[in-house]
Backbone as CSV, one residue per row, in Angstrom:
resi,resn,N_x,N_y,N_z,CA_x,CA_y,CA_z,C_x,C_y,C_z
1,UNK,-25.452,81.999,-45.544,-24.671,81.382,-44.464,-25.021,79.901,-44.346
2,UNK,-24.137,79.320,-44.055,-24.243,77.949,-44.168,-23.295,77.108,-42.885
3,UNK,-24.380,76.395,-41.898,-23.679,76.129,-40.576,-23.307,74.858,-40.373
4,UNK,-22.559,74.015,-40.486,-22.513,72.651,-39.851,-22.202,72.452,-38.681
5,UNK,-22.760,71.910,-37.857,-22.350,71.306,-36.759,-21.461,70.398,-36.316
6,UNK,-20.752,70.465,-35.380,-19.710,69.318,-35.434,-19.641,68.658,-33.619
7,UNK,-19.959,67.381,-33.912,-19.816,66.880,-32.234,-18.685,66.274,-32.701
8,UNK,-17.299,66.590,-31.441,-16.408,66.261,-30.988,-15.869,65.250,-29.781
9,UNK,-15.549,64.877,-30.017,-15.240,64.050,-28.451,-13.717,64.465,-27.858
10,UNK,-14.243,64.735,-26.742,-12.951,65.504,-26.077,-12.400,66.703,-26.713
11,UNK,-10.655,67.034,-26.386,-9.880,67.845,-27.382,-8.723,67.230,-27.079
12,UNK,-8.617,67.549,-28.862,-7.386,67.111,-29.142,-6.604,68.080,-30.290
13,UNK,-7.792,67.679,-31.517,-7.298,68.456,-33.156,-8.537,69.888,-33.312
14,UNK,-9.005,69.843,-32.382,-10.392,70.397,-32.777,-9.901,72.185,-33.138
15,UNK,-8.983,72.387,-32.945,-8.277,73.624,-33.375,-8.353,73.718,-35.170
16,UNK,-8.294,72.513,-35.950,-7.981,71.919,-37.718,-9.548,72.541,-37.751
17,UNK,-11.022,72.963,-36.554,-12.257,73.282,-37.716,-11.950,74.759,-37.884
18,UNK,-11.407,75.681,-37.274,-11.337,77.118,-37.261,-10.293,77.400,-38.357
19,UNK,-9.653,76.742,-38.478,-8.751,76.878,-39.219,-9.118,76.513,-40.944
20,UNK,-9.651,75.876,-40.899,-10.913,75.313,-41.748,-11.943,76.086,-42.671
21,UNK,-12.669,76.359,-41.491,-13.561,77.904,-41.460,-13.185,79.178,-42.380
22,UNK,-11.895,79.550,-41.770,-11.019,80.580,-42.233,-10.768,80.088,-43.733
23,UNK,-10.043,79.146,-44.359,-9.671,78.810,-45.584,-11.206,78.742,-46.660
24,UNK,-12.547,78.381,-45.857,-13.487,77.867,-46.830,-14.384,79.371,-47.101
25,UNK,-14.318,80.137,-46.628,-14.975,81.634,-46.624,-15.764,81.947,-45.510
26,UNK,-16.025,83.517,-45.556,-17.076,84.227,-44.421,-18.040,83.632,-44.254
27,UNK,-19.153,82.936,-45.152,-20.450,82.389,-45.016,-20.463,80.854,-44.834
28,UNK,-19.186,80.003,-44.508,-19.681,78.942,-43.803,-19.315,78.762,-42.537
29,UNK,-19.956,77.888,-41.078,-19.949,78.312,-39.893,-19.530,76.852,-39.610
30,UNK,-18.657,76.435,-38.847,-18.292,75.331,-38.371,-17.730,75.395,-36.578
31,UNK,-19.198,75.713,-35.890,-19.069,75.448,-34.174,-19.103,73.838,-34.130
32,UNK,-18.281,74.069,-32.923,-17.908,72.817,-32.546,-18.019,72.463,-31.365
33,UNK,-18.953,70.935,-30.488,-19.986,70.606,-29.763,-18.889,69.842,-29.269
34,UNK,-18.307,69.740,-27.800,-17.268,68.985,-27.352,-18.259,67.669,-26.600
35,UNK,-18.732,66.439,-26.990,-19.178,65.422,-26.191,-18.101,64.959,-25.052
36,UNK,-18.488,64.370,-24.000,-17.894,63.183,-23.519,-17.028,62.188,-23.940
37,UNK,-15.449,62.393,-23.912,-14.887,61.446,-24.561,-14.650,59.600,-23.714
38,UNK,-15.094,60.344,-22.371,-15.191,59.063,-20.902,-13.603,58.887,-21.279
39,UNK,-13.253,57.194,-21.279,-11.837,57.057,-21.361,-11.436,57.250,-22.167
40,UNK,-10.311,57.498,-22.400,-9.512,58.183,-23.538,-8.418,56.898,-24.085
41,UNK,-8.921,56.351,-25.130,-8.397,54.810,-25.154,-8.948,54.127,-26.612
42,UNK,-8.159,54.438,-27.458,-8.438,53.145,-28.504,-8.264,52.245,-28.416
43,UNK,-9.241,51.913,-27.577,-9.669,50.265,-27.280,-10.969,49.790,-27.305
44,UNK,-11.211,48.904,-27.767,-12.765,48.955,-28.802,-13.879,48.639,-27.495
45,UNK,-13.806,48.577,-26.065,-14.889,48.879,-25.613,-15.137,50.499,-24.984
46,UNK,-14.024,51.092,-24.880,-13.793,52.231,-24.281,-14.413,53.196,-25.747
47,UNK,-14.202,52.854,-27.086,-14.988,53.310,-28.271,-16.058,53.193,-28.585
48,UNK,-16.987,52.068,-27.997,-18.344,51.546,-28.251,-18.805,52.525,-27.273
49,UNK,-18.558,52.812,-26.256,-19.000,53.581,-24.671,-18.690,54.875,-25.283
50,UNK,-17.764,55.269,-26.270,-17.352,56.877,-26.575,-18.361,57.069,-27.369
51,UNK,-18.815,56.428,-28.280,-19.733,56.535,-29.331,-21.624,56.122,-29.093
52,UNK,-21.644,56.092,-27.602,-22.824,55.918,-26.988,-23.970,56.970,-27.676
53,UNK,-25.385,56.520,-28.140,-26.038,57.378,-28.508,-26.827,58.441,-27.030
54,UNK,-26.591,58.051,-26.046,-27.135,59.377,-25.053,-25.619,60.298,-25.062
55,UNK,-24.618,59.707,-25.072,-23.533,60.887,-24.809,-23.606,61.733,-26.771
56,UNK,-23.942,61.464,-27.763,-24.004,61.564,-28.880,-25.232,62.728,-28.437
57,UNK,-26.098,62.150,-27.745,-27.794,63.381,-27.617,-27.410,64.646,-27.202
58,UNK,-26.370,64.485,-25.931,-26.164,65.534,-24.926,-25.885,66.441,-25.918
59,UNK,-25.326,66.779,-26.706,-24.540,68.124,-27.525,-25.417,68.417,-28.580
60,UNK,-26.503,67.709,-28.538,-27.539,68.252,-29.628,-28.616,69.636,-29.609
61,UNK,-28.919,70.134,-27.988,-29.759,71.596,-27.948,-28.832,72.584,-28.615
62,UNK,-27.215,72.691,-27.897,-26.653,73.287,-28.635,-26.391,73.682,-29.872
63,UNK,-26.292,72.408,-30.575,-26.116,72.526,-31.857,-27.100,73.044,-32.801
64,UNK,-28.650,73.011,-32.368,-29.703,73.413,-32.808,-29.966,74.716,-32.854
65,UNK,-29.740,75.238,-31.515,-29.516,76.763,-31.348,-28.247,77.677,-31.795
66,UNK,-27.731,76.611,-32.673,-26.405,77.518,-33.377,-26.895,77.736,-34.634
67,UNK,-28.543,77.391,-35.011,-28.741,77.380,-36.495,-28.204,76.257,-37.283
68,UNK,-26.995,75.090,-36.711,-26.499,74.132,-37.810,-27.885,73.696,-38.720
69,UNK,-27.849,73.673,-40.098,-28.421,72.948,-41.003,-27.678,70.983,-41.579
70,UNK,-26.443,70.675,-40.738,-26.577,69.405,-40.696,-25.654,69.050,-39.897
71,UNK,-25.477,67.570,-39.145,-24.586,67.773,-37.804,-23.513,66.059,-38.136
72,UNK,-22.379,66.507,-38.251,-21.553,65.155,-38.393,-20.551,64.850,-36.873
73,UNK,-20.913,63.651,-36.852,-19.964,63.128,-35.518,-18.712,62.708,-35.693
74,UNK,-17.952,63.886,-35.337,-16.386,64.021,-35.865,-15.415,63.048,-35.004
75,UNK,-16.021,61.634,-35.052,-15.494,61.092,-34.684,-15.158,59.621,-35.740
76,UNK,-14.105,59.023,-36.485,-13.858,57.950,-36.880,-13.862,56.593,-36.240
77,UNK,-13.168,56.633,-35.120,-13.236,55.227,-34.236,-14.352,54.719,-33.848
78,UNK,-14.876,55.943,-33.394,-16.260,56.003,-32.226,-17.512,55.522,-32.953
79,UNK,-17.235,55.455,-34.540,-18.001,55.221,-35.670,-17.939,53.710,-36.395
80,UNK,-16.636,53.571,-36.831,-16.780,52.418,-37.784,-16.365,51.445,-36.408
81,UNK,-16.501,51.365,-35.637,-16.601,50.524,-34.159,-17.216,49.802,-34.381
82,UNK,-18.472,50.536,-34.328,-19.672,49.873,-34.681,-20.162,48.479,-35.426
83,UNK,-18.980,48.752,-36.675,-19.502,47.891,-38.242,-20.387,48.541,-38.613
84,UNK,-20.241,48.547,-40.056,-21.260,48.525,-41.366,-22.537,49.045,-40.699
85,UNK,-23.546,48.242,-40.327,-24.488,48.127,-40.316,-25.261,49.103,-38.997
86,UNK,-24.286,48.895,-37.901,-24.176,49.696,-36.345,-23.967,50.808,-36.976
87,UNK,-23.223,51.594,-37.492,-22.661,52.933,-37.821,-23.844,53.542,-38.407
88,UNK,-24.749,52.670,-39.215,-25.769,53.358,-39.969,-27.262,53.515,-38.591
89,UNK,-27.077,53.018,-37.791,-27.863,53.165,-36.857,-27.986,54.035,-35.910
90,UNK,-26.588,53.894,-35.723,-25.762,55.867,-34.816,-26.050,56.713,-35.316
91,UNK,-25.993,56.800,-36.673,-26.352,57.858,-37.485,-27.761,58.241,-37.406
92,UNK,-28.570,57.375,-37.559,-30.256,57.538,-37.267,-30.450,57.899,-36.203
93,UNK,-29.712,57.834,-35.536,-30.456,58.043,-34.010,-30.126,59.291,-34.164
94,UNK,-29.076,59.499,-34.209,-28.215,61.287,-34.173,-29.235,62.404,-34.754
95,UNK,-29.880,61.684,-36.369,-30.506,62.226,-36.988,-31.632,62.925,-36.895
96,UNK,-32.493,61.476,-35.501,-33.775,61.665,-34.846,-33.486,62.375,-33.650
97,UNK,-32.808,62.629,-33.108,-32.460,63.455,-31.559,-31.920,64.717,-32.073
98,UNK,-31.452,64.850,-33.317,-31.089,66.456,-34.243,-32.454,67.146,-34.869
99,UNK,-32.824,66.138,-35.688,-33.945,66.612,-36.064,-33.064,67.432,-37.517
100,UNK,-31.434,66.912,-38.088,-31.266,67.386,-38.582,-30.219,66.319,-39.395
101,UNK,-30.096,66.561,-41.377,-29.204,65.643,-41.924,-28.242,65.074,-41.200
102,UNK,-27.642,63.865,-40.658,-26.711,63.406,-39.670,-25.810,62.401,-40.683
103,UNK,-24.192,62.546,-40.327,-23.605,61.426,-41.185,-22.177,61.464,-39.857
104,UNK,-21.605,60.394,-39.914,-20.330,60.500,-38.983,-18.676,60.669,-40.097
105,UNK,-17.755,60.678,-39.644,-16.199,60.331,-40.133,-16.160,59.335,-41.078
106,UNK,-16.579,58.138,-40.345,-15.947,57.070,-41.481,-17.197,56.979,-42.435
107,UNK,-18.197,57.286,-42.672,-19.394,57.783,-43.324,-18.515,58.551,-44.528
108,UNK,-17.828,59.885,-43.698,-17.100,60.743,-44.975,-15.943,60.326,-45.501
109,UNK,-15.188,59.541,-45.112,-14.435,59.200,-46.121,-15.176,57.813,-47.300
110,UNK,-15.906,57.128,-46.355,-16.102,56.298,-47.596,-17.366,56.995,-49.210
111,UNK,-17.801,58.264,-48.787,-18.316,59.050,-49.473,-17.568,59.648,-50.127
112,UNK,-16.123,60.155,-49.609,-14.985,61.597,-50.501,-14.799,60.239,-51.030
113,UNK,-14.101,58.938,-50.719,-13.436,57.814,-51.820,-13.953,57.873,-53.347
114,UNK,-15.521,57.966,-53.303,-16.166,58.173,-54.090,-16.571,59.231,-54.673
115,UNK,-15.960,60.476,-54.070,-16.407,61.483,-54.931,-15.091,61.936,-55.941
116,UNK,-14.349,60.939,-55.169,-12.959,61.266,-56.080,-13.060,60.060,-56.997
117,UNK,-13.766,59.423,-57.322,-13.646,58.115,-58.853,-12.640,57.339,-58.033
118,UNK,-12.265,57.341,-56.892,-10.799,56.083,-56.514,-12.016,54.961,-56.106
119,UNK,-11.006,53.436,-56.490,-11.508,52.255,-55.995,-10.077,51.663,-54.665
120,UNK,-8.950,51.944,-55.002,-7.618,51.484,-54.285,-7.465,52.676,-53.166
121,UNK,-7.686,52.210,-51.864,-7.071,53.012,-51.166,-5.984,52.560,-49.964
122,UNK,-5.119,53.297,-49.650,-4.265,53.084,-48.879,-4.405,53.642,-46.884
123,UNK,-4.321,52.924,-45.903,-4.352,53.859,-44.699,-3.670,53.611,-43.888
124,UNK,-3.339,54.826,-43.795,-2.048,55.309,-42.363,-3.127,55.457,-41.251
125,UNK,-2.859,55.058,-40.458,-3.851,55.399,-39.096,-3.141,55.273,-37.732
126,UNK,-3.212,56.020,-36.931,-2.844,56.308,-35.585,-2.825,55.135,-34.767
127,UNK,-3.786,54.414,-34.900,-4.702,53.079,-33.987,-3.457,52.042,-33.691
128,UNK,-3.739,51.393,-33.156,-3.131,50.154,-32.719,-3.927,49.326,-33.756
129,UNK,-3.730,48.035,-33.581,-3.535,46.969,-35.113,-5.217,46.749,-35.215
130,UNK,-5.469,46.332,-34.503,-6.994,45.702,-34.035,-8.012,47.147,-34.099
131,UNK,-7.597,48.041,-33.718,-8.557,48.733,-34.426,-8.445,49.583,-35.162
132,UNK,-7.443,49.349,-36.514,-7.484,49.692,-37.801,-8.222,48.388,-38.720
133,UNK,-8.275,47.266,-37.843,-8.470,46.466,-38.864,-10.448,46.753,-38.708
134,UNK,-10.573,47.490,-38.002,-12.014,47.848,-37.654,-12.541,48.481,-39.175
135,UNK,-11.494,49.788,-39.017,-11.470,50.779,-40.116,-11.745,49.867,-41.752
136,UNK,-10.495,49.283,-41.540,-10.306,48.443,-42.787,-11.766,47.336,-43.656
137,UNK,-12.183,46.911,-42.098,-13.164,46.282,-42.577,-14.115,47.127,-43.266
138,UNK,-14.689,48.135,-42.228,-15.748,48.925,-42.726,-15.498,49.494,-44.374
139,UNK,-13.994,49.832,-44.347,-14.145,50.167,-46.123,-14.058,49.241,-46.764
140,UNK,-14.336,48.233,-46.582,-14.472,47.145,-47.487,-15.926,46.971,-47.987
141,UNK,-16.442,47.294,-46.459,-18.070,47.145,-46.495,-19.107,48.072,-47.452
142,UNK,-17.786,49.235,-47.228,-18.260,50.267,-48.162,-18.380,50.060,-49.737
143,UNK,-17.197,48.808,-50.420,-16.699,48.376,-51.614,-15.698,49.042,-51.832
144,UNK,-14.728,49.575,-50.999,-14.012,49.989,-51.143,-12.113,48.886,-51.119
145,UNK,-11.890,49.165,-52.191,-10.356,48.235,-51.569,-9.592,48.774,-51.101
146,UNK,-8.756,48.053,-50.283,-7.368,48.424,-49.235,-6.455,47.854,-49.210
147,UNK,-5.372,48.410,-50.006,-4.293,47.553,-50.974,-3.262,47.481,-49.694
148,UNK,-3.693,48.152,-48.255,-2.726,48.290,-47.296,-2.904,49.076,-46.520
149,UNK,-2.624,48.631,-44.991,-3.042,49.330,-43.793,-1.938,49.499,-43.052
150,UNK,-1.410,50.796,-42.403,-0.328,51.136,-41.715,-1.199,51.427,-40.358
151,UNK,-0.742,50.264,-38.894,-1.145,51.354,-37.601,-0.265,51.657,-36.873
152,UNK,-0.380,52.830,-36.044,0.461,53.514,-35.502,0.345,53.166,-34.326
153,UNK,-0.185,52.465,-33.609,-0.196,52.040,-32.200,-0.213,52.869,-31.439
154,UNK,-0.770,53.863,-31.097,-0.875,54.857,-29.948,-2.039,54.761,-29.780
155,UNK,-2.302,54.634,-28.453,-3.450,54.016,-27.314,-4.451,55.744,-27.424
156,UNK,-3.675,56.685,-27.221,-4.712,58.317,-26.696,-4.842,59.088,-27.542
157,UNK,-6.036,59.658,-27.877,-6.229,60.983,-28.612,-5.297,61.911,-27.983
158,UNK,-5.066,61.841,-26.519,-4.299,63.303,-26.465,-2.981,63.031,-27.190
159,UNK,-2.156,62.306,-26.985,-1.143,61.913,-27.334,-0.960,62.294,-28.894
160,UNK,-2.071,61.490,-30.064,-2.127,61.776,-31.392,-2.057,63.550,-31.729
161,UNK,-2.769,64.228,-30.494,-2.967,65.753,-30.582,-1.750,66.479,-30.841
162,UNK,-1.109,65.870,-29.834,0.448,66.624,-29.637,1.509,66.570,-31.114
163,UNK,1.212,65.471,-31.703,1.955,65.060,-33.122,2.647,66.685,-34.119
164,UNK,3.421,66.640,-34.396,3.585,67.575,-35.214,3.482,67.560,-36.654
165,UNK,4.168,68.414,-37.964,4.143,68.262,-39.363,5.012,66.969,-39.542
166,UNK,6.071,66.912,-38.844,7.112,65.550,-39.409,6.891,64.594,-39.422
167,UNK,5.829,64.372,-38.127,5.021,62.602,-37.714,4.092,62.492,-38.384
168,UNK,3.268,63.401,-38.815,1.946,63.334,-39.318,2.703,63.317,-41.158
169,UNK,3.877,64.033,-41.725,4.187,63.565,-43.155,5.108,61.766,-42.594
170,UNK,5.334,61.755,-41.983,5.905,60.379,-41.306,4.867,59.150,-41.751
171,UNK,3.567,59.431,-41.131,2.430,58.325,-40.939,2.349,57.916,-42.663
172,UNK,2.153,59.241,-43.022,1.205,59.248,-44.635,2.534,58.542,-45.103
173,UNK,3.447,58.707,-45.541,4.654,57.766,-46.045,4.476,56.817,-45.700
174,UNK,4.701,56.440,-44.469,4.289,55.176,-44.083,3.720,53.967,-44.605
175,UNK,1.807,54.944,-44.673,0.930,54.163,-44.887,0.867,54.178,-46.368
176,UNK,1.316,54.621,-47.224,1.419,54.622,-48.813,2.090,53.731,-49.198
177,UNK,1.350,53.519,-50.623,1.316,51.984,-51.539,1.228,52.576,-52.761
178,UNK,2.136,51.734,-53.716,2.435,52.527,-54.895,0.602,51.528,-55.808
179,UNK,-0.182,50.693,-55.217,-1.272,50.759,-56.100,-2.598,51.223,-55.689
180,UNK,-2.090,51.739,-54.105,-3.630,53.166,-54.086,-3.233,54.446,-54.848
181,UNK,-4.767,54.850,-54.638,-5.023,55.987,-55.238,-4.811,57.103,-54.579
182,UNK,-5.804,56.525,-53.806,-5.820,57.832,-52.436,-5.300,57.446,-50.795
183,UNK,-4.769,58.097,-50.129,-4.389,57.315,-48.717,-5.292,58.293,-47.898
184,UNK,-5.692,57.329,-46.643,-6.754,57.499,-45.781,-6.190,58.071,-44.206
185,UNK,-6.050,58.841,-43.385,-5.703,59.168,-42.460,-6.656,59.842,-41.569
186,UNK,-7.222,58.276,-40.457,-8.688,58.421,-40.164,-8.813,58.349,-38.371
187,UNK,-7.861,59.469,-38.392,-8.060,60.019,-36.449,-8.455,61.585,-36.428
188,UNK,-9.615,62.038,-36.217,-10.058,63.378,-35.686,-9.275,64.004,-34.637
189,UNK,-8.590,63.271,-34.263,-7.586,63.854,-32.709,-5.932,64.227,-33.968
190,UNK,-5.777,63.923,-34.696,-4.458,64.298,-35.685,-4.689,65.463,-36.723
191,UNK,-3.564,66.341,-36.024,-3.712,67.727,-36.610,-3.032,67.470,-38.293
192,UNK,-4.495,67.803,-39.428,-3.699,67.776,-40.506,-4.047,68.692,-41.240
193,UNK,-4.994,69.987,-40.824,-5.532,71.045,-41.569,-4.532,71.469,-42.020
194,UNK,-3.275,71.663,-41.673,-2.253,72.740,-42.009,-1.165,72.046,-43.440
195,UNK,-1.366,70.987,-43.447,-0.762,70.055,-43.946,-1.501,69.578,-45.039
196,UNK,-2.057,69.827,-45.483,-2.798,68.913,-46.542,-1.960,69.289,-47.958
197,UNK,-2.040,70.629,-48.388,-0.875,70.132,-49.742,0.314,70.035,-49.825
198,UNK,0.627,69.815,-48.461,2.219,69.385,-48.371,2.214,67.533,-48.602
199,UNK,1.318,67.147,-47.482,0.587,65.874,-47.677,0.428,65.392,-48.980
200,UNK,0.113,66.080,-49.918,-0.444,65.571,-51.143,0.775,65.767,-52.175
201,UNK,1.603,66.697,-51.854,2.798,66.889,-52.661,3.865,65.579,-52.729
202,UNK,3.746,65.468,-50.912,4.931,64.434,-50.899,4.335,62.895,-51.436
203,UNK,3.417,62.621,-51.313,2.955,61.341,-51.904,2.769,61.132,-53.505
204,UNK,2.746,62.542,-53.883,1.882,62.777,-55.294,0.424,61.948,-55.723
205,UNK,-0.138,62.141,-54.610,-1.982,61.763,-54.856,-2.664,61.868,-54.031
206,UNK,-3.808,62.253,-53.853,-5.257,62.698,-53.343,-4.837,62.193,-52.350
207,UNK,-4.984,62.716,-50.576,-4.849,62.855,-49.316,-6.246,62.632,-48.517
208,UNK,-6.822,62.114,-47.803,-8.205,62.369,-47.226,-7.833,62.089,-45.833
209,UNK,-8.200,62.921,-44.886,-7.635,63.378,-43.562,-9.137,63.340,-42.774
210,UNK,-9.075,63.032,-41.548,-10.336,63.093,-41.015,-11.446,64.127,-40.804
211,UNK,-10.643,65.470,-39.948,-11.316,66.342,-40.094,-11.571,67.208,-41.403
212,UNK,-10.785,66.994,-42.198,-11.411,67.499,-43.556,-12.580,66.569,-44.545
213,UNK,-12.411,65.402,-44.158,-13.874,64.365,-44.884,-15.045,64.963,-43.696
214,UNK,-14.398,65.591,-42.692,-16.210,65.325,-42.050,-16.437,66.769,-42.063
215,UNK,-15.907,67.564,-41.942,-16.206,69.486,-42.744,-16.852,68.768,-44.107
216,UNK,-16.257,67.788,-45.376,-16.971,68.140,-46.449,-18.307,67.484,-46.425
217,UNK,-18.212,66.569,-45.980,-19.481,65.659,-45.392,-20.368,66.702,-44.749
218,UNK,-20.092,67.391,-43.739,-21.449,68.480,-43.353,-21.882,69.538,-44.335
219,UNK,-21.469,69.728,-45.424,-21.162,70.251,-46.323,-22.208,70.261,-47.349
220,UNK,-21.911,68.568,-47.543,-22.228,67.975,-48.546,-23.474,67.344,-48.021
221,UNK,-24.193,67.328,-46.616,-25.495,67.215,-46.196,-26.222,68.417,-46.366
222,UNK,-25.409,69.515,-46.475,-26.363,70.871,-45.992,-26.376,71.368,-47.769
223,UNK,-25.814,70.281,-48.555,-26.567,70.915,-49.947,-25.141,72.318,-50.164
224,UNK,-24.349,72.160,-49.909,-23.311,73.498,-50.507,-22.083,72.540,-50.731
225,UNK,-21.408,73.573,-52.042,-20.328,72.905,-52.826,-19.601,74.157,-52.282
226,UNK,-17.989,73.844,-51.749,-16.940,74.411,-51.255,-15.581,74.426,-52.118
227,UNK,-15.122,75.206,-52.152,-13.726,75.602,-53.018,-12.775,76.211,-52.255
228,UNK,-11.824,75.149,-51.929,-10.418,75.782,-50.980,-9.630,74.642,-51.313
229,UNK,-8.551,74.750,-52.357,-7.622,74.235,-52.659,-6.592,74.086,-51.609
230,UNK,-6.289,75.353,-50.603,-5.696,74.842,-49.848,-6.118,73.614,-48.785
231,UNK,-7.208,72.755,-48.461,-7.683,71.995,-47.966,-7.913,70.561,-48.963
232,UNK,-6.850,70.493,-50.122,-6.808,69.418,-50.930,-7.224,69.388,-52.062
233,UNK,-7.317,68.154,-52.490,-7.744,67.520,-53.879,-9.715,67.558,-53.708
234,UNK,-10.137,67.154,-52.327,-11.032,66.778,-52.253,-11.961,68.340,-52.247
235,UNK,-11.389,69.265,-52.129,-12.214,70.952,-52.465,-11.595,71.648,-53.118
236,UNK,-10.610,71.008,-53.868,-9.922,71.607,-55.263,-10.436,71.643,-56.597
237,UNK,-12.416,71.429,-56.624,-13.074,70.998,-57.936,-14.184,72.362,-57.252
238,UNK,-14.187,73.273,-58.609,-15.731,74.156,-58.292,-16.846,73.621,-58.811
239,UNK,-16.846,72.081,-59.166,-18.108,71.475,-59.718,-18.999,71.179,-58.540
């Protein structure tokens, strides 16, 4: 058995880990730790305050007593907010108040970028302009290129929650560029578990969705390799 932990902020998508669960087999465990989301607002001080390391602590006894063997903060905004350098510090702290492997969202995609050989990536994102260009930076920081950034301007996670299959294949069109590789779609509040090889059909190339980089990311801290094609390109390899 194999448990990851997952701190959440608020609800929105958090329905995409059970669903998750179900597709990856009986023996991996993905509970999910609802933090404090305070205001509900992509707006980069209301994100610095979401991504606070005491509201980050609070959901940690829990998570300990669920057995998790590593704990990712399923949050993207609340993360590359930060910058580069801040994000790697959230993470430490998380790590030292877990007492257990710690990595966040934008952590996992700029890790799946790389586990897929892509250097060009493309992103559709929910955010308003200013804080995709947050996102954008950080994968740069990562060495990652970004041949192009699509934002969607919606201010609320709840709002992104409500989205259906048409908006969410809507965004990814959108945000696609005929010289990425892979396109990036980096809101934990946007339901895309159900969607991923439809996602990948209509673009024809590798998809990376939030809550599925930070399932493989806890994954991929706790030392286990996962196989569920229906959850993409990125657990479509039994290597």
């Amino acid at each position: 058995m194999t448990t990851v932990g997952l701190l959440y902020p608020g609800y929105s998508a958090e329905d995409d880990y059970p669903r998750m669960e179900m597709l990856l087999g009986s023996d991996i465990r993905l509970p999910v730790f609802h933090t404090d989301i305070g205001e509900d607002a992509h707006r980069v001080d209301a994100l610095l305050r979401m991504g606070a390391a005491e509201r980050l602590a609070a959901g940690v006894e829990e998570l300990r007593l669920a057995g998790a063997e590593s704990v990712v903060w399923a949050c993207t905004s609340g993360s590359f907010i930060y910058g580069w350098e801040g994000a790697h510090e959230q993470t430490r702290g998380l790590a030292s108040s877990a007492g257990l492997p710690a990595s966040s969202t934008s952590f996992a995609f700029a890790h799946a970028v790389r586990e897929l050989g892509a250097e060009r990536v493309a992103v559709a994102a929910t955010y308003p302009e200013d804080v995709t260009e947050y996102f954008t930076a950080f994968l740069k920081a990562a060495g990652i290129e970004v041949v192009s950034d699509r934002a969607g301007g919606i201010i609320t996670a709840a709002e992104v929650g409500t989205w259906d299959r048409e908006r969410v294949l809507a965004l990814a069109r959108a945000g696609d560029h005929p010289d990425a590789e892979v396109v990036l779609m980096p809101d934990t509040a946007l339901h895309t578990a159900a969607y991923l090889p439809e996602l990948e059909e209509a673009l024809g190339k590798p998809v990376l969705t939030a809550n599925q980089v930070t399932v493989w990311e806890g994954l991929r801290l706790a030392e286990r390799r996962a196989w569920a094609p229906k959850l993409g390109t990125l657990f479509a390899s039994r290597e």
